[in-house]
C-alpha positions in Angstrom: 83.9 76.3 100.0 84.2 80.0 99.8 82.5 82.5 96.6 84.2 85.9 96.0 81.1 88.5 96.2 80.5 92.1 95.1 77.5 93.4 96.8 76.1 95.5 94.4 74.0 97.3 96.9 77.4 98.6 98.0 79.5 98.9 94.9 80.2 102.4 93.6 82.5 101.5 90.4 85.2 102.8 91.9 87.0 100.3 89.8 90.1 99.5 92.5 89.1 96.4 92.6 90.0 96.4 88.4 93.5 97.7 88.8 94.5 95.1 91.5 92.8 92.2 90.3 92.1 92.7 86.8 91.9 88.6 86.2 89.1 88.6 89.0 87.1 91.7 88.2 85.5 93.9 85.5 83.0 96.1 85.8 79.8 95.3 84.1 77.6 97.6 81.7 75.8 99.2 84.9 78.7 100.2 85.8 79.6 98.4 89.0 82.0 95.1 89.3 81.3 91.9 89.5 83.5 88.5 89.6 84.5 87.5 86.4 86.9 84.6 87.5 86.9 82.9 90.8 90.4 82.2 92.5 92.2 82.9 89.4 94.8 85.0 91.4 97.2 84.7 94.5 94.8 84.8 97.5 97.3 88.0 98.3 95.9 89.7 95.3 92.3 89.2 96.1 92.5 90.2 99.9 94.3 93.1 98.8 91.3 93.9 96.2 89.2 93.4 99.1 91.0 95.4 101.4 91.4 98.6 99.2 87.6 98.5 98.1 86.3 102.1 100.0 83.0 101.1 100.4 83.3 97.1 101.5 81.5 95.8 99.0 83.9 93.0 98.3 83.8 89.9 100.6 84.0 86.0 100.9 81.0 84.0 101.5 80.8 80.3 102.5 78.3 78.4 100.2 
C-alpha cells in the first residue's frame, strides 16, 4: 500500500501543495506541510500537488 509523504527536510512552506490539494494538506505550526488526509482526493489532484511542489518534497512511499 502506498503513504503520501512530505519530507520535511525538503519542505519550504511554499504552500502549493495547499492551494491544489487543500483536503490533503495544511501546513503545520512550523510552518511546513504535512498530510492531513490520505487519498481523500482524485489521484489527479495529488500527483498534480506533487508535481508542482518546487523543491520535491512530496512523494509516495510503499509501506
Amino acid at each position: 500500500m502506498r503513504k503520501l509523504v512530505v519530507d520535511k527536510n525538503k519542505c519550504i512552506g511554499s504552500q502549493t501543495c495547499v492551494a491544489i490539494a487543500p483536503e490533503v494538506f495544511e501546513i503545520e505550526s512550523d510552518g511546513k506541510s504535512h498530510v492531513k488526509y490520505q487519498n481523500c482526493a482524485d489521484e489527479a489532484t495529488i500527483e498534480e500537488a506533487i508535481k508542482a511542489c518546487p523543491v520535491e518534497a512530496i512523494s509516495w512511499v510503499e509501506e
